[in-house]
C-alpha positions as CSV (number, residue, x, y, z in Angstrom):
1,X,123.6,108.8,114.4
2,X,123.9,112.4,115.5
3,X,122.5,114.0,112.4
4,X,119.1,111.4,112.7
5,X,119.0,112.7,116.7
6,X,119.6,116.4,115.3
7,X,116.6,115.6,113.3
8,X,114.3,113.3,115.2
9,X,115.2,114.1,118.5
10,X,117.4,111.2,121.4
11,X,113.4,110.4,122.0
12,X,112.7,109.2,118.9
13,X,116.2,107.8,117.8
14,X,116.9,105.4,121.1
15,X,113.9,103.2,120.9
16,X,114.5,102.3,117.0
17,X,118.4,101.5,118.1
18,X,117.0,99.5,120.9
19,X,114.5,97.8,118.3
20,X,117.3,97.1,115.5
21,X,119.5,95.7,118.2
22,X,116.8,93.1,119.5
23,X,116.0,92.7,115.4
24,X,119.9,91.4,115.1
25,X,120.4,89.4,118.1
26,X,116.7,87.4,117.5
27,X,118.0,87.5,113.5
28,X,121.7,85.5,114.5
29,X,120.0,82.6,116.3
30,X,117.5,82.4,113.2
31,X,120.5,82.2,110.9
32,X,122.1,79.8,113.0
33,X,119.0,77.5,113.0
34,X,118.5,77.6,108.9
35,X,122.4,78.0,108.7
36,X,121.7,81.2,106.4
37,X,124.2,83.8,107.1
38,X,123.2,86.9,106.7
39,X,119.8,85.8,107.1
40,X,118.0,89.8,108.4
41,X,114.4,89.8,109.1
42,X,111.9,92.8,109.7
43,X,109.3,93.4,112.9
44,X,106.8,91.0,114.1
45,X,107.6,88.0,111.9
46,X,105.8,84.5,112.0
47,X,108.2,81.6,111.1
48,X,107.1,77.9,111.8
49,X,108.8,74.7,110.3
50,X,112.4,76.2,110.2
51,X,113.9,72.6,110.0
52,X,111.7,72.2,106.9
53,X,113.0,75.0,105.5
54,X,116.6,75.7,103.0
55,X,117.3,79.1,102.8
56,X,120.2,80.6,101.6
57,X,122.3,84.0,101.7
58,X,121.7,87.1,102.4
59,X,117.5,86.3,102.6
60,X,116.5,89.8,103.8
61,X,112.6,90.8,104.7
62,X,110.3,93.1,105.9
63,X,107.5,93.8,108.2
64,X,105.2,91.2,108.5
65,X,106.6,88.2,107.5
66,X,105.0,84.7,107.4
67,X,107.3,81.6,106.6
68,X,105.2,78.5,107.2
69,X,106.3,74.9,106.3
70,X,103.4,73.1,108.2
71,X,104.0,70.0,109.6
72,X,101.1,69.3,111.0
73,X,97.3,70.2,111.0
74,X,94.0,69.0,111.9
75,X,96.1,65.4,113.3
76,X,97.6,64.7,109.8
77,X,101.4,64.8,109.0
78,X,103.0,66.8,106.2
79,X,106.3,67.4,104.9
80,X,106.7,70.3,103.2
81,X,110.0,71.2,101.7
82,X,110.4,75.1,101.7
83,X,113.7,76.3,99.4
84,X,115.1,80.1,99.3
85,X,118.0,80.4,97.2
86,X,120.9,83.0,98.0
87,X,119.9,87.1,98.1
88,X,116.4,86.4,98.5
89,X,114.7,90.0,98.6
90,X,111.0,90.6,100.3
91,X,108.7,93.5,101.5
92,X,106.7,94.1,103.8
93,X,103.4,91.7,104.5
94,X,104.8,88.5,102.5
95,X,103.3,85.2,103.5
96,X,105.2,81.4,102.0
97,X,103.3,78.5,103.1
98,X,104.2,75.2,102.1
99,X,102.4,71.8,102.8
100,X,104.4,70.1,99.1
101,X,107.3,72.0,98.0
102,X,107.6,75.6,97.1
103,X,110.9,76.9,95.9
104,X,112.4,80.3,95.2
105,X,115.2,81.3,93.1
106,X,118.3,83.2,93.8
107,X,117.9,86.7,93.7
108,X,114.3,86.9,93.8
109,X,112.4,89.9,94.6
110,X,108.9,89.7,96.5
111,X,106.8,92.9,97.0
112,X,104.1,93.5,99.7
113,X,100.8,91.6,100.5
114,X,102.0,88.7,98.6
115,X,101.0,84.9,99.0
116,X,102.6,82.4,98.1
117,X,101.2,79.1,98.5
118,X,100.9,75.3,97.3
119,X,97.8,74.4,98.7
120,X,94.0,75.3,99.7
121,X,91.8,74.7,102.7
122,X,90.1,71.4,101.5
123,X,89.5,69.4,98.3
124,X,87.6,70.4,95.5
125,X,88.0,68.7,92.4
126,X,88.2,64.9,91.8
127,X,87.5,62.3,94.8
128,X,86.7,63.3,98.1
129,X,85.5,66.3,98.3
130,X,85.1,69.1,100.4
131,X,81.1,70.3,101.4
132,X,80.1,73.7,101.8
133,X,78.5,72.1,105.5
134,X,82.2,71.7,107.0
135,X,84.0,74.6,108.0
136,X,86.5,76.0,105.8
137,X,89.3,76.0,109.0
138,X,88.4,72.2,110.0
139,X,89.0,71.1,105.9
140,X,92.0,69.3,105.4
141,X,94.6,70.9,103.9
142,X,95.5,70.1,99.9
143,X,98.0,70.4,97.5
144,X,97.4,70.2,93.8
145,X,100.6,70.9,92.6
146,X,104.1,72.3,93.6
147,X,105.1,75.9,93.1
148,X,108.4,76.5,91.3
149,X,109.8,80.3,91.3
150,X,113.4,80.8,89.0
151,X,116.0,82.8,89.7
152,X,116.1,86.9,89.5
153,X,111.8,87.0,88.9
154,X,110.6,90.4,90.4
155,X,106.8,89.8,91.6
156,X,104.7,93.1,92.1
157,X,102.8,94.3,95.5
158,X,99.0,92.2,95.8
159,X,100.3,89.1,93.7
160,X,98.7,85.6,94.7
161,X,100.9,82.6,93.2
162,X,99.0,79.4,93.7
163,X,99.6,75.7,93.8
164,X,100.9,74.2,90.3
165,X,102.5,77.7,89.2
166,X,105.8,77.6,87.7
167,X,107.9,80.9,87.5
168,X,110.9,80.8,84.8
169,X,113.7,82.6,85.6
170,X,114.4,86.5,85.1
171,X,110.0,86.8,84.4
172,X,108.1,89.8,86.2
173,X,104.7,89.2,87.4
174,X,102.7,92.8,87.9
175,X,101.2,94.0,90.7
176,X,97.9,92.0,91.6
177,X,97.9,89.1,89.4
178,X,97.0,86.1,89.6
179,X,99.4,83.4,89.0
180,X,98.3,79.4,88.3
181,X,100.0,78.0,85.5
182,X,103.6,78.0,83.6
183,X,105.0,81.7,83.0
184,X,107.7,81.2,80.6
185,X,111.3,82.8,81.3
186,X,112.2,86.4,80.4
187,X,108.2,87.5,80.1
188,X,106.1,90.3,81.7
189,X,102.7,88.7,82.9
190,X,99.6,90.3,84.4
191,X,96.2,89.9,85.3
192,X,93.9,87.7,86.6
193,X,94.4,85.3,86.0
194,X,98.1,86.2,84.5
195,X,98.6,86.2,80.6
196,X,102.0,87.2,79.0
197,X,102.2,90.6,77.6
198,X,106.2,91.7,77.4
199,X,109.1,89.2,76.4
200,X,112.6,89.7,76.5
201,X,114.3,89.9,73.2
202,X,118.2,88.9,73.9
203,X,118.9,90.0,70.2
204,X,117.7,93.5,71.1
205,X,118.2,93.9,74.2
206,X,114.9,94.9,75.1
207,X,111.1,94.3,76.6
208,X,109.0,93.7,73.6
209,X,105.1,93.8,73.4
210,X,103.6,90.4,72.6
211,X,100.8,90.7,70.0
């Protein structure tokens, strides 16, 4: 502590104590609510639905956070199921929301400006849909599919992982893709939308190109 005020300056230093302190006394009641020890969040956070939402260990985030389970919106009941799985791992700028059921695998790593979501403002394929004459914000809310995330999948900054996308465990989605569909386990996606371009080969012990 005296180095960093040898460096910054008491001016400087006090206010980010004062900050982290606030950060840990808002971050125990959080914990207590999802019953998530060690449950650490970053600066202005948005959280809604918490007793829609299982999360487990050791979730840690950055700036910016929004965790959504929506219960309600435009007069019409939902129930979401939201599910974090132990050492959870986000940046900064992450935004979950849930209207079906998205879950998350155990040590899962989330970079910035990602979305994760299982559902779209209004309806656009099938029966009943949504016309260009109603405002995007007054559509219904729609889900056409869950999202499933494995355990240990590292997704890259600017990702977008839509409703009906399943993530297989230990997979890496780069930075800015697109995901909709089934990425299998162990495999390097990217793109928009994402298409498989690295597998893991257990034999080898090694990311191999996919031709």
């Amino acid at each position: 502590m005296f180095e960093l005020a040898r460096e910054d300056g008491w001016a400087q230093l006090l206010p980010r104590l004062a900050r982290a302190a606030a950060h840990r006394f808002r971050d125990s009641f959080t914990a207590r609510k999802l019953r998530a020890p060690g449950f650490r969040n970053g600066r202005h956070p948005h959280l809604s639905g918490l007793s829609h939402m299982r999360i487990g260990r050791n979730f840690n985030a950055g700036d910016g956070l929004w965790l959504e389970a929506v219960v309600e919106y435009a007069g019409e009941r939902l129930s979401p199921v939201l599910t974090l799985g132990d050492e959870v791992s986000f940046s900064d700028n992450v935004h979950i929301t849930c209207i079906n059921s998205i879950t998350i695998g155990s040590g899962t790593l989330i970079g910035s400006r990602v979305i994760v979501t299982d559902h779209s403002h209004g309806v656009y394929r099938g029966e009943g849909q949504s016309g260009p004459d109603t405002v995007p914000s007054k559509r219904r809310l729609h889900s056409t599919g869950v999202v499933s995330i494995g355990r240990n999948v590292w997704i890259g900054d600017g990702v977008a992982v839509l409703a009906g996308a399943t993530i297989g465990d230990g997979a890496i989605i780069g930075a800015n893709s697109v995901v909709t569909g089934m990425v299998p386990a162990g495999t390097v996606v990217v793109g928009t939308p994402a298409r498989p371009v690295r597998r893991w080969n257990e034999a080898s012990r090694a990311w191999e190109a996919i031709t």
